[in-house]
N, C-alpha and C positions, 0 to 999 in steps of 0.2 A: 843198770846205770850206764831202771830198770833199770836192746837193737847197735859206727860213729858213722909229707912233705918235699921240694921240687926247685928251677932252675930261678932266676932274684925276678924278684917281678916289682911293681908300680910301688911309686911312695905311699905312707898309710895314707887313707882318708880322713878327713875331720870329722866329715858331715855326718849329720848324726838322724838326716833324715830317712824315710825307708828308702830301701830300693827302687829303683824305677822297674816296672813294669815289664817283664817279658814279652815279644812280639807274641800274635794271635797264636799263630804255628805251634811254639813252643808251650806254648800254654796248654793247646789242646795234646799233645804231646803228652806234655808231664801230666797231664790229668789223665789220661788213661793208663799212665805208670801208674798213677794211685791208686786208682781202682783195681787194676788188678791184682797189685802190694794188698790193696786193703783185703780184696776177695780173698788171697792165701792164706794173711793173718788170720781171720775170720774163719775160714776152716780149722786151723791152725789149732784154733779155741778152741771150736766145738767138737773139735775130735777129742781133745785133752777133756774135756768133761766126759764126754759121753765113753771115752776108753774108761777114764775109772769106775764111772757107777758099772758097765758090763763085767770089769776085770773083779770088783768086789761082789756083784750078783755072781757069779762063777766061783769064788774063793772065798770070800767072807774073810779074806786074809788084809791085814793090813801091811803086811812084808811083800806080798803080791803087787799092792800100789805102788812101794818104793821102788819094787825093780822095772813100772811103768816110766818112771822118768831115768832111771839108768838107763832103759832101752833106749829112750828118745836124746839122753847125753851123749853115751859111749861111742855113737860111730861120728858127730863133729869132734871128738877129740882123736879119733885112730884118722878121720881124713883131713883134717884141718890144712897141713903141707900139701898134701894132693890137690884138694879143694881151690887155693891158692894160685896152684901152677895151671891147672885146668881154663880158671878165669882169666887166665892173660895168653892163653894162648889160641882161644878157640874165640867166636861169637857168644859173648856173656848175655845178648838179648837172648838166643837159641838155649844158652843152658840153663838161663831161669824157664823157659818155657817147659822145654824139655822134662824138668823137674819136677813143674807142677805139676807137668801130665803124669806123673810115676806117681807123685803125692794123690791124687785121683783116682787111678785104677789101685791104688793101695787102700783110699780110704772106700771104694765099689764091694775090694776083698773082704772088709771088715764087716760092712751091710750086709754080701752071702755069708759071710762066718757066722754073725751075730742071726740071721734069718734061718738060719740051718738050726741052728745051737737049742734057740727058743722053739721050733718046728719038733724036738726030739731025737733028730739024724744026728746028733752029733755030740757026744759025749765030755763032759768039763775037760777029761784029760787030754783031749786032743784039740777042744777049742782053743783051752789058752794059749795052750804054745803058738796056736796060729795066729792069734790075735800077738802076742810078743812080737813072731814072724816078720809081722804086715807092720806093727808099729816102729820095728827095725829098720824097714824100708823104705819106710815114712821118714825117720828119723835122718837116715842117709839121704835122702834127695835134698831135705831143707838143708844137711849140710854145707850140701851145695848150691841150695839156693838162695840162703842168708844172705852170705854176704855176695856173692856176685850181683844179689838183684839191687843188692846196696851200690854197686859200682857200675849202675847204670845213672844214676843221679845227674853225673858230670856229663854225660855225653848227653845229658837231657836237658840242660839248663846251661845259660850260659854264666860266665865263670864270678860276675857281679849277684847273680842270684843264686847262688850258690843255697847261704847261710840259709834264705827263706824257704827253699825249694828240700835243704833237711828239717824245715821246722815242720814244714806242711808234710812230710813224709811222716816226722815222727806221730804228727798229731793223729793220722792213716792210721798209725799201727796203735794207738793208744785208745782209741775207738774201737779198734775190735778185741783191745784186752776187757772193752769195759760188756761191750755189746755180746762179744763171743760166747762167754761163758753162760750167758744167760739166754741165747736163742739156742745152745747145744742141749742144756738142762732142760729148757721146755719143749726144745721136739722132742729129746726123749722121752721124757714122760708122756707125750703124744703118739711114738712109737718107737723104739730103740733103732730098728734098721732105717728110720727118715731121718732121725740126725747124722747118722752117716752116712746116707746118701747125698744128702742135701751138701754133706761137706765137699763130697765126693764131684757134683755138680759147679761148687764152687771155686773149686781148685781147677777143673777143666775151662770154667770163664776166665779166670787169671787166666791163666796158659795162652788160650787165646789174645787175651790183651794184650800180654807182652810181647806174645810171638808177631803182633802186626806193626810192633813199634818199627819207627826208624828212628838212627839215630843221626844228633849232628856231627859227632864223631865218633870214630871207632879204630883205635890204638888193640894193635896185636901182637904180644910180645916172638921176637925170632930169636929167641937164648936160646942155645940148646938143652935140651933137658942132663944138667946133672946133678949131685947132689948138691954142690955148691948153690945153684939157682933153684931148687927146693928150698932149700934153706934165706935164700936169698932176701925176704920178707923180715924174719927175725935180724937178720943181720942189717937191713936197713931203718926199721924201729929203732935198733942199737946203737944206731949212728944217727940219731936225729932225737936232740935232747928236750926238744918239743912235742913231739911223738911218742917218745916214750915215757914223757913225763904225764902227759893226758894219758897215756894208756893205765899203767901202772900208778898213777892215783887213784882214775877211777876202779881198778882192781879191786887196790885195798881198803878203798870208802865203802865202795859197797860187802867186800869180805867183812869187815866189821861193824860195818850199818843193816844190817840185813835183820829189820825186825819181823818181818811179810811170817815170816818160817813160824813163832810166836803167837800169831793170833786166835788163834784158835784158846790158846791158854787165858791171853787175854777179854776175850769174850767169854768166855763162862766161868773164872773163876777169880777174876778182880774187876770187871766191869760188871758179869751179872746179868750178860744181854743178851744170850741165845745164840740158835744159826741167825737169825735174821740182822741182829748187830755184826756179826762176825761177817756179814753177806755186805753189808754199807761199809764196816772198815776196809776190807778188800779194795772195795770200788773207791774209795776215798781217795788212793797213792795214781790211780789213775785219774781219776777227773778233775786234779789238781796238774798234772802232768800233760794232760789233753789240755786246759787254759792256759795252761803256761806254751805250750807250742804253737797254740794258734795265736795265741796274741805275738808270738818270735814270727811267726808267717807275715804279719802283718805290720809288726815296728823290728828290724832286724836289731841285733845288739849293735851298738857302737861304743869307743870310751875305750877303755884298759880293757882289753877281752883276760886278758889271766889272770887282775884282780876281781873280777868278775867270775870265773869259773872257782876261785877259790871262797870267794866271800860265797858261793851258792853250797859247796862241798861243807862249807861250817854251817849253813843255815838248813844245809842235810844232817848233820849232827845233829844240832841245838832242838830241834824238831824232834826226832827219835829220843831225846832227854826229856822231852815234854810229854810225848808219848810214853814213853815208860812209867814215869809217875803219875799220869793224869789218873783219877778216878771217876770223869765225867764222859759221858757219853760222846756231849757236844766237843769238849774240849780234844780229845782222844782224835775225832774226827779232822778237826781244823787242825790239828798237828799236823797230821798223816796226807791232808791234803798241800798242805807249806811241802812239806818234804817231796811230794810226787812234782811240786812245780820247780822246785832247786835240783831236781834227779832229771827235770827237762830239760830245765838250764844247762847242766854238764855233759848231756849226751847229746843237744841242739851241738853244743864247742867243740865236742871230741869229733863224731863225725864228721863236723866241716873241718875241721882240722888237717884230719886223717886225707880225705879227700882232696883238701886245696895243697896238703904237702907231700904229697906222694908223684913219683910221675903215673902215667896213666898206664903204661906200659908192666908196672908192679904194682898195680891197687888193688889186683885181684889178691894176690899172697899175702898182703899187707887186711884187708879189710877182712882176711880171713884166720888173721892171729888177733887181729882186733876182736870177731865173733866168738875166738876161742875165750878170749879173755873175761868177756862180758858173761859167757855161760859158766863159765867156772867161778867165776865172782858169784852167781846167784848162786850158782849151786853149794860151794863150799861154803858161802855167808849162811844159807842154812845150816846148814851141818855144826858149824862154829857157834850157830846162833844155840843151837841144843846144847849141843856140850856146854857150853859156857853158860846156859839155864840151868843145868842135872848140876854143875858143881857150884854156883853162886846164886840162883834163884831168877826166875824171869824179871823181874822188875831193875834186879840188878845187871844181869846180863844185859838186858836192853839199853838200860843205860851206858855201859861201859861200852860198848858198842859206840851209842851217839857219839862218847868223849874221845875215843879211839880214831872216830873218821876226822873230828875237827884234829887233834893231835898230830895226825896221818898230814893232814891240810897243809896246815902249820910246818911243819919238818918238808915236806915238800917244795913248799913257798922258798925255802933257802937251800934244798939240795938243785932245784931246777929253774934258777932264776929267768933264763931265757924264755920259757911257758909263763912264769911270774909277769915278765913284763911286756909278755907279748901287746901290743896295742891295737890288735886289729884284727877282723876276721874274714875280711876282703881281701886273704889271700898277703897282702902287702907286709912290709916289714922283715929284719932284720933274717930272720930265718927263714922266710919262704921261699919256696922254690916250685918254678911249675915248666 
């Protein structure tokens, strides 16, 4: 809630028509940022399928899987400060590139690992750890390439197109959560070392695409490195009561909304619909979230932007409530997709937020507590979502979850009135700063 403030800038706008148009330049610009964003995501997938069915053909272990996404967590949470400091001080086009190339020759390692493995050279014991190894590596580079490739946005767009230019990003990456998982699953099955190859080729086209960008501008922070300006990210979220109130909402909405962990239970023992239902519910929180971003591409939000990101965060609730107790297939479905398009809505606001209120000079350390936050929301909303299923029952947990995020919504709306009344997302109004 899923990939998201500065010096007083213009009066708000009324107008509530879209954007005008970005020159030709910019356009072809931002489109080859997407393409390449979309190529990473897209590997991004199909590594994450094709690593579990090899880590489960290898172990038969299901404790084996969970320490699949520990590996792929644990090094954005030990470099998230590094991560940060990195992106403002060096070429952020170079270090997504950079990245992706490591992402590449990591996912090449996994096609020899996995082609050795099935060959017979290479014995379970020594595979997996290598296959952890590589996915470790993996893990560390997108560290680093999350959010910096997120703070090339601004230097790509100009500062009226902002909002459209993350709607059209988000909808990039929501397309290959929908696409990925399903072209990783069938090249496997086609042959386990061409889905990793294929990744492995797709991460090296990003790379290139990024690397040929230019930008319109490029802000390089000269603070000298100490601890204070490591730190210096969290301390400016901390002082900016619009920043940290988009942050730490969507934290806790998704920490407590987090049905995704659930489905599985859902699908074969209160719906009754197999993998294949469980395969459409999955996709349902995305192609709801993919409509909702392209259509933000195309008519930006105008109006109250913070009653607007709130009324979305409850209509994320109220959806998970519905989901919880449906017992209809169809019903279940159009829940899940309501929620994936309210889940666009809040992450279309937050990143432009995050981006139009930061200066440029700290967006890298900023959009890199921002990535921590959003990883750790997914990851502990599962964790939460179990627990609170093993002690009250799934139907229940889900629920209290929905009622938990609107709650959260609600108490929010009057601890951080400033994000409440924000009116605008063009940057303007009482707290902006660029």
């Amino acid at each position: 809630m899923p990939d998201a403030p500065q010096p007083s800038a213009p009066a708000p706008s009324s107008s509530s028509s879209p954007s005008p148009a970005p020159p030709a330049h910019d356009a072809r610009r931002f489109a080859r940022y997407l393409l390449g964003r979309a190529a990473s995501s897209l590997s991004f997938q199909m590594l994450s399928v094709a690593v579990g069915w090899q880590i489960y053909h290898l172990t038969g272990s299901a404790y084996a899987l969970g320490l699949v996404g520990l590996a792929q967590f644990l090094p954005m949470v030990c470099l998230t400060l590094v991560v940060g400091h990195v992106a403002d001080r060096f070429d952020r086009r170079r270090i997504v590139a950079v990245c992706m190339g490591i992402e590449s020759l990591a996912a090449f390692g996994l096609a020899a690992v996995v082609a050795v493995s099935l060959a017979g050279a290479l014995s379970a014991s020594f595979a997996v750890p290598a296959v952890y190894a590589l996915i470790i590596v993996n893990g560390a580079a997108r560290a680093f390439e999350a959010p910096t490739s997120a703070t090339l946005v601004p230097a790509l767009t100009p500062r009226e197109g902002l909002q459209r230019a993350t709607a059209w990003s988000t909808s990039a990456n929501q397309t290959a959560q929908i696409l990925g998982p399903a072209l990783g699953g069938v090249c496997y099955a086609i042959a386990p070392t061409f889905a990793f190859a294929l990744a492995a080729v797709l991460f090296a086209i990003g790379a290139v695409l990024i690397g040929r960008l230019t930008l319109a501008r490029r802000v390089v922070s000269r603070t000298p490195v100490t601890l204070a300006s490591v730190f210096s990210g969290v301390s400016f979220i901390r002082s900016q009561p619009v920043v940290l109130g988009t942050l730490s909402l969507d934290l806790f909405a998704v920490l407590l909304g987090g049905a995704t962990a659930l489905m599985p239970i859902f699908a074969r023992d209160i719906l009754a619909v197999g993998p294949w239902g469980l395969g459409v519910m999955r996709s349902a929180p995305a192609v709801g979230a993919l409509a909702m971003s392209v259509w933000l591409g195309r008519r930006p939000l105008s109006g109250p932007i913070g009653r607007i990101l709130f009324g979305a965060l409850i209509l994320f609730g109220l959806a998970t409530v519905v989901f919880a107790f449906s017992r209809s297939l169809p019903l279940t479905v159009a829940a899940l997709v309501v929620l994936g398009a309210a889940d666009s809505i809040s992450v279309v606001v937050r990143i432009t937020l995050v981006q139009l209120l930061t200066p440029d000079e700290m967006l890298g350390r900023v959009s890199a507590v921002n990535t921590l936050f959003v990883g750790t929301s997914n990851q502990l909303g599962e964790f939460e979502s179990g627990v609170t299923a093993g002690l009250f029952g799934t139907v229940a947990a889900t629920a209290m979850g929905g009622v938990g995020t609107i709650l959260v919504s609600l108490l929010w709306m009057r601890l951080f009135p400033q994000l409440r009344d924000m009116r605008s997302l063009d940057g303007s109004g009482p707290e902006a700063r660029r």
